[in-house]
N, C-alpha and C positions, 0 to 999 in steps of 0.2 A: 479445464479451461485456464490458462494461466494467459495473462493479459499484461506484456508488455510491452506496447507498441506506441504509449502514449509517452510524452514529456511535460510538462511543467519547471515552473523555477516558482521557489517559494523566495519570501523576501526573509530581511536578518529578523526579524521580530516575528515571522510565522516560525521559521527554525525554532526559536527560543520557547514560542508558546506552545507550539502543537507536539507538544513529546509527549502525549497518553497511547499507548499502544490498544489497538484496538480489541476488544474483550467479545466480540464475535465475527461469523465468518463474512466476507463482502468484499467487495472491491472498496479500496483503498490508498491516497497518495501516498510515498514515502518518499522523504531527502533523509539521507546520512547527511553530515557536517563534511565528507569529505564528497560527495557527490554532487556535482555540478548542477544537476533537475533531478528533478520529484521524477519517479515511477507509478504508473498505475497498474498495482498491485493486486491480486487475487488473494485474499487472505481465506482458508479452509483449514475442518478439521481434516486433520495425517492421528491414530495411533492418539486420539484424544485429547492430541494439542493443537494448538494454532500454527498454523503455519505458512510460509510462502513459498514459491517454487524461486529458489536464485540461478544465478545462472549454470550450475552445476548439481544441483541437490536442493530436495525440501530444506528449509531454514527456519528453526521455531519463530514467531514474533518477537520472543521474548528475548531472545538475539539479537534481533536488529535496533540499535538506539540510532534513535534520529527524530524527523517530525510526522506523523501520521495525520493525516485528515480522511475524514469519511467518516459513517462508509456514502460511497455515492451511489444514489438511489437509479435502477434500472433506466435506459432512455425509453421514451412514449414515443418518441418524435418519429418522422416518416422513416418508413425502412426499416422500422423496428416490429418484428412481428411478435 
């Protein structure tokens, strides 16, 4: 499942604070400083690492610098089975 169909815009002060890369597998925001909005992100293990699916190839986490938030917890809400 790779999940990009969402956007976000983080502000200059979430940029700065949320650069912890995430240390397990989950869905996940990410802005680069060169990206205009945050991705929502499928972070899993690939071959024992962390990894995302970019728009060409799996990409470790430990790759990508930028601001991560999450992980964001599954929806309840209607429609979700």
């Amino acid at each position: 499942m790779s999940i990009h169909l969402s956007a976000a815009r983080f502000s200059e002060a979430d940029l700065r604070s949320g650069t912890e890369s995430p240390t397990k597998p989950g869905v996940y925001w990410f802005q680069s400083e060169t990206m205009a909005r945050a991705l929502m992100v499928e972070v899993r293990v690939m071959n024992g690492e962390l990894t995302v699916w970019w728009p060409t190839q799996d990409k470790p986490v430990a790759h990508l610098n930028g601001c991560w938030r999450g992980s964001i917890p599954p929806s309840s809400g209607p429609g979700n089975l």
